[in-house]
C-alpha positions as CSV (number, residue, x, y, z in Angstrom):
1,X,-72.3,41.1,-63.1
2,X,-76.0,42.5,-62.4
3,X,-78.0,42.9,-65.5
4,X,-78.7,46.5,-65.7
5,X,-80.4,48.8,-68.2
6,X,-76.7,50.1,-69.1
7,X,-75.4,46.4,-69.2
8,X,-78.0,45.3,-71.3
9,X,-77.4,48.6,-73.9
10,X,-73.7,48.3,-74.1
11,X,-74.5,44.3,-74.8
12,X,-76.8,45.7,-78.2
13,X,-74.6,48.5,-79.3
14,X,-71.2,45.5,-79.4
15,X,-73.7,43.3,-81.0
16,X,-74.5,46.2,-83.6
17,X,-71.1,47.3,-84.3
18,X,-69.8,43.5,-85.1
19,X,-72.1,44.0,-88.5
20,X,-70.3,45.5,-90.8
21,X,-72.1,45.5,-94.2
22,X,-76.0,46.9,-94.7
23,X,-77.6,43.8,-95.7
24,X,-75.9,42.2,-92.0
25,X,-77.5,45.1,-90.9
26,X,-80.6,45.0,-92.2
27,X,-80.7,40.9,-91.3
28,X,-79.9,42.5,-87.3
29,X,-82.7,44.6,-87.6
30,X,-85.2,42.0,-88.1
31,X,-83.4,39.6,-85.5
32,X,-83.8,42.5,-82.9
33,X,-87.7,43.1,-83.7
34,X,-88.5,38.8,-84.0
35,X,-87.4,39.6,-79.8
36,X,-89.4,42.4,-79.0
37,X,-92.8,40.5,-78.3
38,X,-90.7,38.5,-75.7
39,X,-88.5,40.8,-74.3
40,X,-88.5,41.6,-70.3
41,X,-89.0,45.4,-69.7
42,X,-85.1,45.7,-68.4
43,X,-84.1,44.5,-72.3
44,X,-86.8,46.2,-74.4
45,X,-85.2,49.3,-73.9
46,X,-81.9,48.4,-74.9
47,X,-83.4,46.0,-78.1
48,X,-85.3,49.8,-79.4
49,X,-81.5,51.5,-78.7
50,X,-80.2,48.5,-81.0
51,X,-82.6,49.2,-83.3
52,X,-81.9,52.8,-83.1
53,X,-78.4,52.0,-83.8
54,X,-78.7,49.9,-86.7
55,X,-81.0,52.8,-88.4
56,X,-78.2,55.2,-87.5
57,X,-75.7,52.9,-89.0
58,X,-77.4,52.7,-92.1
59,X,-78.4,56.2,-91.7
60,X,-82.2,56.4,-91.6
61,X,-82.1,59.2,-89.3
62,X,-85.7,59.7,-88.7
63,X,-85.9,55.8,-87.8
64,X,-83.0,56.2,-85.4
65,X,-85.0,59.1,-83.6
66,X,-88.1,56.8,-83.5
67,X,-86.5,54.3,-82.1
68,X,-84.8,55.8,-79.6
69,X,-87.7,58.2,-78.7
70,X,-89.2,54.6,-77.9
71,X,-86.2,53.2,-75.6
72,X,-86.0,56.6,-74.0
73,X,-90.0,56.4,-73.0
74,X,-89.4,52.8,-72.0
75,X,-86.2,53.2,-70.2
76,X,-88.0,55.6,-68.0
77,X,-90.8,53.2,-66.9
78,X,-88.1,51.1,-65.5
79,X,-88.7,50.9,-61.8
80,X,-85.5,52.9,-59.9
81,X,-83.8,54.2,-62.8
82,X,-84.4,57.4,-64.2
83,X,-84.7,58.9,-67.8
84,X,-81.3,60.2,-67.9
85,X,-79.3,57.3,-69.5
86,X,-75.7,58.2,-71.1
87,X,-75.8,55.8,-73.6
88,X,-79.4,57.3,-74.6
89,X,-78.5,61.2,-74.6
90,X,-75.1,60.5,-76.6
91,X,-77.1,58.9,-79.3
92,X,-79.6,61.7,-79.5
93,X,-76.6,63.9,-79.7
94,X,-75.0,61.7,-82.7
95,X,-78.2,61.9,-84.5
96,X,-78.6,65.7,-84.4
97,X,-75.0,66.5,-85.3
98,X,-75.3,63.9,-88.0
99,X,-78.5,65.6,-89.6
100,X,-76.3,69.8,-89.2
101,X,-78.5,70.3,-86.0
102,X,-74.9,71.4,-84.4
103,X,-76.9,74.0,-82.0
104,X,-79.4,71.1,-80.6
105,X,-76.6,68.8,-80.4
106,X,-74.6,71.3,-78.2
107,X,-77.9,71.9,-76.1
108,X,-78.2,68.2,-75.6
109,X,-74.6,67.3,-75.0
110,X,-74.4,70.6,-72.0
111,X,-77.7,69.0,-70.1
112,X,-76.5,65.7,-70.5
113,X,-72.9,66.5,-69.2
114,X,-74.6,67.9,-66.4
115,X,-77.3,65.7,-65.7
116,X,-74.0,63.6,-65.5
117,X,-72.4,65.5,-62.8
118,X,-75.4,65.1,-60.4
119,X,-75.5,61.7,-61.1
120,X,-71.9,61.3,-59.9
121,X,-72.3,63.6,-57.3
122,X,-75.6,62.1,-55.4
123,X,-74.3,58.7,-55.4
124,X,-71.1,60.5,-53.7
125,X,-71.1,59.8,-49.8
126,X,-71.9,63.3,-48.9
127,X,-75.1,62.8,-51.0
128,X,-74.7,66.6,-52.0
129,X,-77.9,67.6,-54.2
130,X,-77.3,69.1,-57.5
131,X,-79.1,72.2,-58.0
132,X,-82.2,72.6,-60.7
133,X,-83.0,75.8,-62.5
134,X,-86.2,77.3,-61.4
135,X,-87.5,76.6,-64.8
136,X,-87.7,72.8,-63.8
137,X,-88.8,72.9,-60.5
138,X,-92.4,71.2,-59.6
139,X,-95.0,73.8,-57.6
């Protein structure tokens, strides 16, 4: 299998959900960071959404957002892959419903759903573009 920012994600958040108890937690925490200095820049991303993890799990929520503000600005310096990461917006979604920000959350969860559906639709064969509010667009 190709190692991909996704792959590499998924790979941290099984790693994270094997711990079970705070202190093994705590010990993963500070196993992630000791490989941050030596990370490539396809894994740093997903080592900041492990550590974003871990803080959620032991529910330091401002941590969580830290962290994951960081893999989010890292993910999108990753050459060919955009900001827009699944596994990313469903965590910043957690982490608002978790702290009663329901009305963010369910501003976050509609762009990311459909963020999602132009994803899936340009890497159709018909390559049909997904259309972006005015808002958005660049002058």
């Amino acid at each position: 299998m190709a190692n991909t920012p996704e792959y590499e994600f998924a790979r941290v958040r099984a790693r994270v959900i094997q711990e079970s108890s705070p202190s093994d937690l705590q010990n993963l925490r500070a196993a992630i960071r000791s490989q941050l200095p030596n990370a490539s820049a396809l894994r740093l991303p997903a080592l900041h959404y492990g550590l974003a993890f871990v803080e959620q799990r032991l529910g330091r929520y401002p941590a969580a957002e830290q962290e994951l503000a960081e893999s989010r600005r890292l993910y999108g310096n990753i050459p060919g892959a955009s900001s827009g990461s699944p596994m990313l917006d469903v965590m910043a979604i957690e982490l608002a419903r978790q702290q009663g920000r329901v009305p963010e959350a369910m501003s976050q969860a509609t762009a990311s759903m459909k963020a999602s559906r132009c994803r899936t639709r340009w890497r159709s064969p018909m390559r049909i573009r997904c259309s972006v509010p005015a808002s958005t667009t660049r002058q």
